[in-house]
C-alpha positions as CSV (number, residue, x, y, z in Angstrom):
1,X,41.6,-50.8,-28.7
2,X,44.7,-52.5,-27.3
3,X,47.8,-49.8,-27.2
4,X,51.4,-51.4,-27.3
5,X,54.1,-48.6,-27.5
6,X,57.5,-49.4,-27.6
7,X,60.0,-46.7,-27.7
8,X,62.4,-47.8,-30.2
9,X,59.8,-48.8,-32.7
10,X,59.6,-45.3,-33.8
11,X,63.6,-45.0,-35.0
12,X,64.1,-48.6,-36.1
13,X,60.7,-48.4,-38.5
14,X,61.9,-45.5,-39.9
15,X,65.2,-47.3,-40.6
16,X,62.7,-50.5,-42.1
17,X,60.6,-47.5,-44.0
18,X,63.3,-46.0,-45.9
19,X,64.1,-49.4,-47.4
20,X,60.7,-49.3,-49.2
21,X,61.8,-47.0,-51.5
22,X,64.2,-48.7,-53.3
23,X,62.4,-51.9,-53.2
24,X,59.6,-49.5,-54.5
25,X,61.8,-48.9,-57.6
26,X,63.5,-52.4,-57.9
27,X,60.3,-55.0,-57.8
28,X,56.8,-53.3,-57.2
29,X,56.7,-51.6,-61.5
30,X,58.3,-55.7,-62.5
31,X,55.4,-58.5,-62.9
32,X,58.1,-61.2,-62.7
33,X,60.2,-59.9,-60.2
34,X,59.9,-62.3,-56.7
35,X,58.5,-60.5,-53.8
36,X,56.8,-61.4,-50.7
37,X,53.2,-59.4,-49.0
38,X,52.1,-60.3,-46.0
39,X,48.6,-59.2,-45.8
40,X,47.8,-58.5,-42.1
41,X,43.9,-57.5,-42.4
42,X,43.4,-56.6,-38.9
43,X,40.7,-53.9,-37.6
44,X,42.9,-52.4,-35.2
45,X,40.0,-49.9,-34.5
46,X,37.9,-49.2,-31.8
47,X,36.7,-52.5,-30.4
48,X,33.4,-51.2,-28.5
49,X,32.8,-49.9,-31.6
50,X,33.5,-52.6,-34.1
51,X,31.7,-55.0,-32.0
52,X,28.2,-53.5,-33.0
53,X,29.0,-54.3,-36.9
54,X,27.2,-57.7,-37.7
55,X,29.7,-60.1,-38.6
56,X,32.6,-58.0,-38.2
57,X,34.8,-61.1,-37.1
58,X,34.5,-61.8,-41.4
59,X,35.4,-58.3,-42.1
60,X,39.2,-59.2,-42.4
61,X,38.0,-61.3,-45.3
62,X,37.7,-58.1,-47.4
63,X,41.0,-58.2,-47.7
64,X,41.0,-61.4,-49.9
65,X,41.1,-59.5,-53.0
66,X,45.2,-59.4,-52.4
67,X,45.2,-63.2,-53.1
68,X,45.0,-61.8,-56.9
69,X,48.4,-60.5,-56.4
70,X,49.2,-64.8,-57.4
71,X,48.5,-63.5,-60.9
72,X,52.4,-62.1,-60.8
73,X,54.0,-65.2,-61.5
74,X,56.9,-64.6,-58.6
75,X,54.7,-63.5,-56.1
76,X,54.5,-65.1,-52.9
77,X,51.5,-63.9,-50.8
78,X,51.2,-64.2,-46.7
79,X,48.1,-64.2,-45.1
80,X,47.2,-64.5,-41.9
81,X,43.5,-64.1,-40.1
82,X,42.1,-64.9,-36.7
83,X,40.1,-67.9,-37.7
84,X,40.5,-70.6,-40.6
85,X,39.2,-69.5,-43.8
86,X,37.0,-72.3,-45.1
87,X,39.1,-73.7,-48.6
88,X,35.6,-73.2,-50.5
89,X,36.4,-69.4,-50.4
90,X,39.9,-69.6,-51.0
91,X,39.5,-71.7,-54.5
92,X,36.7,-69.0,-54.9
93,X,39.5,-66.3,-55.0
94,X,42.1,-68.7,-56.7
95,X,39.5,-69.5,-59.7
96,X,39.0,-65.9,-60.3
97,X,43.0,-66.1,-61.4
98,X,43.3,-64.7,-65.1
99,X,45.7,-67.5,-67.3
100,X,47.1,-68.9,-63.5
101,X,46.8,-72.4,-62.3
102,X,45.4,-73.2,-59.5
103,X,48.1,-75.5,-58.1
104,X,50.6,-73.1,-59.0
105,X,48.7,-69.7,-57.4
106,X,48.4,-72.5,-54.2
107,X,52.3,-73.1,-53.7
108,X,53.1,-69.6,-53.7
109,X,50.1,-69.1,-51.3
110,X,50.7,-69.6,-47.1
111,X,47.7,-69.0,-44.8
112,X,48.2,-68.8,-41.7
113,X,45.4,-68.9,-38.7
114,X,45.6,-67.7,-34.8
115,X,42.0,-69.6,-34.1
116,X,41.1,-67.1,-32.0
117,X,37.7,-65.6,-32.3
118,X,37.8,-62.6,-29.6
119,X,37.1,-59.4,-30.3
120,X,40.5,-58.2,-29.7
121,X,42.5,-57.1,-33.0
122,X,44.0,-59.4,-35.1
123,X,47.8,-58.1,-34.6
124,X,47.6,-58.2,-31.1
125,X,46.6,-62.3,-31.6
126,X,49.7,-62.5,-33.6
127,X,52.2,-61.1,-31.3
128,X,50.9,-62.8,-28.7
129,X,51.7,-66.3,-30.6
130,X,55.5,-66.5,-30.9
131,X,55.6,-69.8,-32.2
132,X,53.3,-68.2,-35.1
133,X,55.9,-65.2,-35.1
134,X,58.3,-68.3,-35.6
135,X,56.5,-69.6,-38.5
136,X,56.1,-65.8,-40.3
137,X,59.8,-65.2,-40.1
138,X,60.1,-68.8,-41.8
139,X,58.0,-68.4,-44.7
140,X,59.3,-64.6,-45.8
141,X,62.3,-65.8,-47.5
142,X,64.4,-62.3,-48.0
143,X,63.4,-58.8,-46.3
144,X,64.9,-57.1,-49.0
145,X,62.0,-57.9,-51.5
146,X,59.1,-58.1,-48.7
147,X,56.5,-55.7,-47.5
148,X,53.2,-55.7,-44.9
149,X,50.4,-54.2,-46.4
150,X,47.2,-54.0,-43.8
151,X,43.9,-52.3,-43.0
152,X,45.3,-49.6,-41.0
153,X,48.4,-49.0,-38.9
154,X,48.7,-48.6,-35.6
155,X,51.2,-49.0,-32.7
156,X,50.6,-52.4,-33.3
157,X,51.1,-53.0,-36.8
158,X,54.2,-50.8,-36.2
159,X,55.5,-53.3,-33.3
160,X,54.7,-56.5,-36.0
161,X,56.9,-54.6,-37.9
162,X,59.6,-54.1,-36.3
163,X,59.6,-57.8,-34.7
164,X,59.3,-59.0,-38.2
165,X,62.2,-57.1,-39.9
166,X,59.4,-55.6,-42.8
167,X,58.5,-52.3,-44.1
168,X,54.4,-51.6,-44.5
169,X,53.4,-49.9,-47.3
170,X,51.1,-47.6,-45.1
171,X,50.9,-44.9,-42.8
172,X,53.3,-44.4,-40.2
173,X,50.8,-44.5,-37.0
174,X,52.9,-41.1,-35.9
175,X,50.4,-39.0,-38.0
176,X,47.4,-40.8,-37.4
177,X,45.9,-38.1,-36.4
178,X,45.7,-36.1,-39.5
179,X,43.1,-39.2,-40.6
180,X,41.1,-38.6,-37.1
181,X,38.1,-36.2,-37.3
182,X,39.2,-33.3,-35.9
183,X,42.9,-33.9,-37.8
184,X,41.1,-34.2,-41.2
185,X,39.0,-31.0,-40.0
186,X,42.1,-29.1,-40.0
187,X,43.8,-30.4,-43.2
188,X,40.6,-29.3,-44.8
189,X,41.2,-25.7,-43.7
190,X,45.0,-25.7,-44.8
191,X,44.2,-27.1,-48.1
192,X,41.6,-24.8,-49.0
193,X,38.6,-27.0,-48.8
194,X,34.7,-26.1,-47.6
195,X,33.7,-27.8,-44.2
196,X,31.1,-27.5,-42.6
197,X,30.5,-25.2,-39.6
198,X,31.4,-27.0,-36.4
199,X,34.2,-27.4,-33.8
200,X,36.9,-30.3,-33.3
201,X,39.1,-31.4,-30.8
202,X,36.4,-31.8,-28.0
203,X,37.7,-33.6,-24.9
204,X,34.7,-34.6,-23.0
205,X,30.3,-34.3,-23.5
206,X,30.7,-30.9,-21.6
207,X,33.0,-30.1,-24.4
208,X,30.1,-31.5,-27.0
209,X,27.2,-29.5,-25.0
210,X,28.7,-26.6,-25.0
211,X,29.7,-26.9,-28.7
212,X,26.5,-27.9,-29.7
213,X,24.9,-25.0,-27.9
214,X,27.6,-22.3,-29.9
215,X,26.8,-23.8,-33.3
216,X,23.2,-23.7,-32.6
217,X,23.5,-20.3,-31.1
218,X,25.4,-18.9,-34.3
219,X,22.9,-20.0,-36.7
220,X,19.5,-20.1,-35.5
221,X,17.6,-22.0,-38.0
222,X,19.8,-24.9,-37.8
223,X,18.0,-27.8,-37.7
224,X,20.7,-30.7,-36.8
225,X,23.9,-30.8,-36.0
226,X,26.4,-34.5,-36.1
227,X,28.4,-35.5,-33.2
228,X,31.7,-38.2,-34.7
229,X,33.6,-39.6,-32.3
230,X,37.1,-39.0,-33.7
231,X,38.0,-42.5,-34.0
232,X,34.6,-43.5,-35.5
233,X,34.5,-46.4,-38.3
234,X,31.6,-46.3,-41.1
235,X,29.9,-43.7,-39.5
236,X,28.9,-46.1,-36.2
237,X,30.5,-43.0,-34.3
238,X,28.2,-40.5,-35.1
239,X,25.0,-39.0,-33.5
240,X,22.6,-36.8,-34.2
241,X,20.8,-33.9,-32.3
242,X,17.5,-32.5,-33.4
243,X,17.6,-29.1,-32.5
244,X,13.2,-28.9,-32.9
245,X,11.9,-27.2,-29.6
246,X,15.1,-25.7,-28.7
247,X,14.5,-22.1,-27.0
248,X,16.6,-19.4,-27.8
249,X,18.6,-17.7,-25.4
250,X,20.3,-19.3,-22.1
251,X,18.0,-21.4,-21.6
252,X,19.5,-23.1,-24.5
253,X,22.7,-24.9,-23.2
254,X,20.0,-26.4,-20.5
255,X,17.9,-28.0,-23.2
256,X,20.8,-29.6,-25.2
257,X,22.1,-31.4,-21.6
258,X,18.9,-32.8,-20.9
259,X,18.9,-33.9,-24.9
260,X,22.1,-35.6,-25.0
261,X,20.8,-39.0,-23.5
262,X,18.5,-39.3,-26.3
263,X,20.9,-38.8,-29.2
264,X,20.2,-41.0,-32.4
265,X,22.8,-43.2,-32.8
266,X,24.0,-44.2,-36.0
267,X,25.3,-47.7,-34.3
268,X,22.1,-49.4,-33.4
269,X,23.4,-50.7,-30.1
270,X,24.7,-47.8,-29.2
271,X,23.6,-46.3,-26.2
272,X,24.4,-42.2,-24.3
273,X,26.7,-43.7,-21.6
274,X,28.6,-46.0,-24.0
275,X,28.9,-43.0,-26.2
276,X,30.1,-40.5,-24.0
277,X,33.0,-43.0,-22.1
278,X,33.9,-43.0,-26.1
279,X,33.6,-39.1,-26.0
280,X,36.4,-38.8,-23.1
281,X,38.5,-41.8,-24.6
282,X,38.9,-40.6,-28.0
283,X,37.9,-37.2,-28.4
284,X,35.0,-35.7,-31.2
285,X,33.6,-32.8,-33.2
286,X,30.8,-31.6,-33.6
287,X,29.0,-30.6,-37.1
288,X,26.6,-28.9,-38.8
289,X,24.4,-31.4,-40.7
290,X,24.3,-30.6,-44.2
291,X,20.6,-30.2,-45.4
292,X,20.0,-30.6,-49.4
293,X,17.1,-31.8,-51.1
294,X,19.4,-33.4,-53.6
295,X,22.7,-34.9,-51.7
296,X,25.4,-37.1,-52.4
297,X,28.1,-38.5,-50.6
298,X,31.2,-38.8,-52.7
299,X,34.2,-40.0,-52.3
300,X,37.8,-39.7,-53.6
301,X,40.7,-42.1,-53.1
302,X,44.7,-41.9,-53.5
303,X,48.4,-43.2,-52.9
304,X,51.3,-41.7,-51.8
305,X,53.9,-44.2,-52.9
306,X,57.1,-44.8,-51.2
307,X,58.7,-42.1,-54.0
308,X,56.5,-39.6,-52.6
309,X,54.5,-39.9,-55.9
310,X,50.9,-38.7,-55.3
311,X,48.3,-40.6,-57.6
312,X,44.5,-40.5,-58.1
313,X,43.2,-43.9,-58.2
314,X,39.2,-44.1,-58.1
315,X,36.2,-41.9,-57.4
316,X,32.9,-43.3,-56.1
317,X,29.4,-42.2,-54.7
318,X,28.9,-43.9,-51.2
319,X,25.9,-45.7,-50.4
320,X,24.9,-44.4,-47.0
321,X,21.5,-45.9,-44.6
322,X,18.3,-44.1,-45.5
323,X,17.6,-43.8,-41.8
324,X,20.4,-41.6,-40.5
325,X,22.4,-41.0,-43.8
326,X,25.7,-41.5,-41.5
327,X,26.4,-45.6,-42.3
328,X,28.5,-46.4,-44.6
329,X,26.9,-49.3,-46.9
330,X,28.3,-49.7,-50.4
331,X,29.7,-47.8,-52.9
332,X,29.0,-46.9,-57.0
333,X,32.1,-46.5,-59.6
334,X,33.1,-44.1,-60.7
335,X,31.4,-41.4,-59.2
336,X,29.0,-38.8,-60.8
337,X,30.9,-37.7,-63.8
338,X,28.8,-34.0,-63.1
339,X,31.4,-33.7,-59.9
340,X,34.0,-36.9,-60.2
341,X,36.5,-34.2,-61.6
342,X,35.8,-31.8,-59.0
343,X,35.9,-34.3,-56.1
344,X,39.5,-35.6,-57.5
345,X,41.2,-31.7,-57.8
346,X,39.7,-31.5,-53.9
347,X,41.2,-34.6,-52.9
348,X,44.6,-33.8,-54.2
349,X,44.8,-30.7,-52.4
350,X,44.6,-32.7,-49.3
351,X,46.9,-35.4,-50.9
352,X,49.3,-32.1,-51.5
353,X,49.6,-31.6,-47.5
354,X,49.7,-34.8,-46.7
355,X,52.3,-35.7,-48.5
356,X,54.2,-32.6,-47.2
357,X,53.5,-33.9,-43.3
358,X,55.1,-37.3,-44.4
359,X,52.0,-39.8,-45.2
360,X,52.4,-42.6,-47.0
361,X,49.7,-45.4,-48.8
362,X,46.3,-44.9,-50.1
363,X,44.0,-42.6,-48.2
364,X,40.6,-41.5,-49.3
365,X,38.8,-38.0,-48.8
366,X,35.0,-38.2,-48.0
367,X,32.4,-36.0,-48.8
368,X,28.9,-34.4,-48.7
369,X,28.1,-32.8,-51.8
370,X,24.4,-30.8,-52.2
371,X,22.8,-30.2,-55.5
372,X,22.4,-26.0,-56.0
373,X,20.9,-23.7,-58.6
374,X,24.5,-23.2,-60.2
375,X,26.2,-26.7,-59.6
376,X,27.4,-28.9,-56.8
377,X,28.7,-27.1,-53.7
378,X,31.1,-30.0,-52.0
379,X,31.7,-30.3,-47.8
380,X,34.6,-32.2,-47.2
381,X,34.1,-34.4,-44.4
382,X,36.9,-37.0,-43.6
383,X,40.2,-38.3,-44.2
384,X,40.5,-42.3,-44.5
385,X,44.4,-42.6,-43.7
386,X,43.5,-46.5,-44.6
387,X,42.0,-49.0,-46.9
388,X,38.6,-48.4,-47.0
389,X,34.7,-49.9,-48.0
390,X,36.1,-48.6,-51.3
391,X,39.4,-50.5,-51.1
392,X,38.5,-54.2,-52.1
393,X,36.0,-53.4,-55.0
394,X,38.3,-51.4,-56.7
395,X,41.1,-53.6,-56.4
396,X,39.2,-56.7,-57.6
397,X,38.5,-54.5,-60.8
398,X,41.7,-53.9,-61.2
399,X,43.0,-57.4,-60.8
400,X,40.3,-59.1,-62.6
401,X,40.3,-57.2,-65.6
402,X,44.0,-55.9,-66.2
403,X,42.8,-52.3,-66.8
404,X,43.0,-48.8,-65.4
405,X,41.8,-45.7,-64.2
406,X,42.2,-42.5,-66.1
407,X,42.4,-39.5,-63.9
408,X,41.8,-37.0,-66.7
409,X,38.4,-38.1,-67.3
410,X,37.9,-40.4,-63.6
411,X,36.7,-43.3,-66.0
412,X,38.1,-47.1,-65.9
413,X,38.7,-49.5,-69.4
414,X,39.8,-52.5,-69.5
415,X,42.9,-53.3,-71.6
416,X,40.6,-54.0,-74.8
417,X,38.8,-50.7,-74.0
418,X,35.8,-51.6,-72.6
419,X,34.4,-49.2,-70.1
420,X,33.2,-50.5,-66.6
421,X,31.5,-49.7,-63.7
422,X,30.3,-51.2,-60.4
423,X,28.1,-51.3,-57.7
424,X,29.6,-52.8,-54.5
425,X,28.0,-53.9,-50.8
426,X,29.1,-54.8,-47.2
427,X,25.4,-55.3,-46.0
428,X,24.0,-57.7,-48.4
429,X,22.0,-58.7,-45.3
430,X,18.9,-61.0,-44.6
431,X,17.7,-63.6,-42.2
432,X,17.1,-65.7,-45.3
433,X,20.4,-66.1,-46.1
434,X,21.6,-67.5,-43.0
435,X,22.8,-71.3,-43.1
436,X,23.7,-70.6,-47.0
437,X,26.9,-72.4,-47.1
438,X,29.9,-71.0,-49.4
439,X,29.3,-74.0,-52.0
440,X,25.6,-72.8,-52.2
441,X,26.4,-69.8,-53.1
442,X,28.9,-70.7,-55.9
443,X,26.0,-73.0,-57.1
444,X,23.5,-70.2,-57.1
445,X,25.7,-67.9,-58.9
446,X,26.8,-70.2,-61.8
447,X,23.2,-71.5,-62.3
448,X,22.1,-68.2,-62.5
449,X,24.5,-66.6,-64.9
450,X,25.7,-64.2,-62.9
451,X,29.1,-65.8,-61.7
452,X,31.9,-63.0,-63.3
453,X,32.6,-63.9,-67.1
454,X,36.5,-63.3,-68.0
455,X,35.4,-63.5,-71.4
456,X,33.2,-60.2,-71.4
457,X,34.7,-58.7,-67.9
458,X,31.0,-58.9,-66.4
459,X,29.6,-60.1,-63.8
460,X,29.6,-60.7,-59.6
461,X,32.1,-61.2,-57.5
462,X,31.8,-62.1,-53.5
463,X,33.0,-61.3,-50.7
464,X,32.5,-61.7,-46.8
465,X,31.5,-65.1,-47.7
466,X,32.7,-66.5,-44.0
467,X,29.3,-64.4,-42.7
468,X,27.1,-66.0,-44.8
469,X,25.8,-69.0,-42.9
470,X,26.1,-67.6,-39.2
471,X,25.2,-64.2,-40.3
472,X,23.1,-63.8,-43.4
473,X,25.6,-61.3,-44.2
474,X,27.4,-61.1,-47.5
475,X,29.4,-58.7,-49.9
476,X,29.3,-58.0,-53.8
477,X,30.7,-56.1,-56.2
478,X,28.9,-56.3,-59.8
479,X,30.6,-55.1,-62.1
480,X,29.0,-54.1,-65.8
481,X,29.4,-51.4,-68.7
482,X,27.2,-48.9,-67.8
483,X,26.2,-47.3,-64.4
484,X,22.5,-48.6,-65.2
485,X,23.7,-52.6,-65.9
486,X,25.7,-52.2,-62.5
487,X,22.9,-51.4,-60.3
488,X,20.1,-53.3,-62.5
489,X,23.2,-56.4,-61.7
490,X,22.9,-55.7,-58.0
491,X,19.1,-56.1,-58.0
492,X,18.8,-59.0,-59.8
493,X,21.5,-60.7,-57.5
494,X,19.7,-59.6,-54.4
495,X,16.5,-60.7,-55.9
496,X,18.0,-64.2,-56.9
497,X,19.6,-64.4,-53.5
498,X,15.9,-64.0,-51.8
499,X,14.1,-66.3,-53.8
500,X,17.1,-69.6,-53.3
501,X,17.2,-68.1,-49.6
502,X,13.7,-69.1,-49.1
503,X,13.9,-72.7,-50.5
């Protein structure tokens, strides 16, 4: 990833930061108050990394959900990407509008492009067009009621920033590392929270090795442990060691060297000396990994907002690869209501000290959670200083159905009371689906009844549409009253999908 560090970015986004809270109080709780976003969905992650996701150059489409924002009436909305987005998808979003023209939703609507398909973040495309800076100054019509909102922030987002005279509702890149493996690690321990046995803050594979060889060495009948790269993404930064042969003794640190190369790599195309240049770039930890014949892997999500406010917003069991159990694939809402409570009170003891250090945004805390004799017992595992796989479903529930989230029993109603539930997807994935265009799948959906109804607040909603064709890569969320509906939803869209992806 592309580091741009400028020294007096730090002071004068501070000075841009410390505007947000009035404009917090001023425009953000007033539907008809004018106000501009500019939605900057760049990956600035690790590129090696990201590069192994299929279709990843789509993945800033997941961010489309903000075009809902058009539903304010005064709302002006920015959004810029690093290659066109086809106008199928955008009526897509515009037609999902509750009571809001499509003509009017369009004029307060500017999209802006960098045609530029490298691998490279998208921030670093935009600063590196300043006749597109040009054109982003013109279209954001007063600072004072304007914001960024993006993926993540980095130096980068920082440096668009500043050049652009706006505050980002998000985390200033200075604490970063509190979201970082080893950072969140360390929260954990201040906040009270179970971790799992392991070390962070490893510096290079000797570091790992010898790690590796201490955990093993303090509990004998471990049977795995997890390497994460600190910066990892979805769990494409993790490996795991199988600790079957390993002898006891000093002839122990031996075996585990002459193991590393053959690490299993939650990244498919990962391979050891990819993965160990990774090691000395970023940093990583190594893990237990948490056995349980009955596991979980939970997740809570929150904002700080600009009034130092901390908020619950959403719970949700993760739907992780059956191979590894380390990639990240979908999500359910809410999560289990035998731990959603549990997971939330955790989470907010994390949100507590962050808060404290100065973070700002939504964040998420992730977790492994095994099922015991008296309960759950619950590992925390990460902090998410970002918008997440979570992020987009959420928000489109929000948006599409006017309703909330109650933290007091981690359930979600519509405005008429209805309860509802999802189950959401990044890696809708098959070779059949590839040259589906974004008008056939708008076709299949309404033929088959399972387009999202306003009328009942049921049904499916897209997105990652741009990977279709090229990829056979698409995203859902289906959303439905019960858990049950949700999923049995999901399987009948996938099952649809596969039969018109054959024809």
């Amino acid at each position: 990833m592309t580091k741009t560090h400028h020294p007096n970015d730090a002071d004068e986004f501070q000075r841009l930061q410390a505007g947000l809270a009035d404009q917090y109080r001023r425009v953000f709780s007033d539907r008809t108050a004018t106000r501009t976003v500019l939605v900057v969905p760049s990956l600035t992650l690790d590129q090696d990394v990201m590069a192994k996701i299929t279709g990843i150059t789509h993945y800033e489409e997941r961010m489309l959900c903000l075009l809902l924002l058009l539903r304010l009436p005064h709302t002006h909305v920015i959004f810029v990407t690093s290659q066109p987005v086809p106008p199928a998808i955008i009526d897509y979003y515009l037609q999902l509008l509750p009571g809001v023209p499509r003509e009017h939703a369009l004029r307060r609507l500017t999209m802006l492009c960098c045609y530029d398909g490298s691998p490279q973040p998208l921030t670093t495309k935009i600063l590196e067009r300043p006749r597109l800076m040009k054109r982003l100054r013109e279209a954001i019509p007063g600072s004072s009621t304007a914001h960024m909102t993006c993926f993540n922030v980095t130096d980068l987002e920082r440096r668009l920033a500043v050049q652009l005279g706006l505050p980002i509702y998000g985390c200033d890149p200075d604490l970063s590392d509190l979201g970082s493996k080893s950072g969140s690690r360390e929260v954990f321990r201040e906040a009270g929270l179970r971790v799992a046995e392991g070390f962070e803050n490893l510096s290079d594979i000797d570091d790992v090795a010898n790690a590796l060889t201490e955990l093993k060495q303090r509990n004998p009948a471990l049977r795995r442990a997890v390497v994460k790269l600190n910066e990892g993404f979805s769990g494409d930064g993790n490996a795991i060691l199988n600790f079957d042969g390993a002898p006891n003794g000093q002839a122990l640190g031996g075996w585990i060297r002459q193991r590393l190369p053959h690490l299993n790599f939650a990244a498919p195309a990962m391979n050891v000396d990819d993965y160990t240049a990774k090691v000395d770039t970023m940093g990583a930890i190594v893990e237990e990994f948490i056995e349980g014949k009955v596991k979980r892997t939970p997740s809570s999500q929150f904002r700080i907002d600009p009034l130092d406010n901390l908020e619950a917003i959403s719970t949700h069991d993760q739907v992780v690869d059956d191979q590894s159990g380390q990639i990240f694939l979908g999500c359910r809402f809410p999560a289990d209501e035998a731990y959603r409570l549990d997971i939330q009170d955790q989470g907010l003891k994390v949100g507590e000290v962050l808060a404290r250090r100065g973070v700002l945004g939504r964040f998420g805390v992730d977790f492994i959670s095994v099922k015991e004799a008296d309960g759950w017992r619950h590992y925390a595992i990460e902090i998410n200083l970002r918008k997440g796989g979570t992020t987009h479903p959420f928000l489109m529930l929000q948006f599409l159905t006017d309703g909330s989230y109650d933290p007091s029993t981690g359930g979600f109603t519509t405005r008429a009371g209805k309860p509802c539930h999802y189950y959401a997807s990044d890696n809708l994935e098959s070779p059949a689906y590839k040259g589906l265009m974004p008008e056939d799948l708008i076709d299949i959906a309404v033929e088959h009844g399972f387009h999202f109804d306003e009328a009942n607040q049921e049904g499916v909603v897209f997105h990652l549409i741009g990977a279709l064709s090229e990829f056979g890569k698409l995203g859902v969320t289906c959303v439905a009253g019960s858990a049950e509906a949700a999923e049995r939803l999901y399987l009948e869209t996938v099952r649809v999908l596969d039969k018109e992806g054959q024809r």
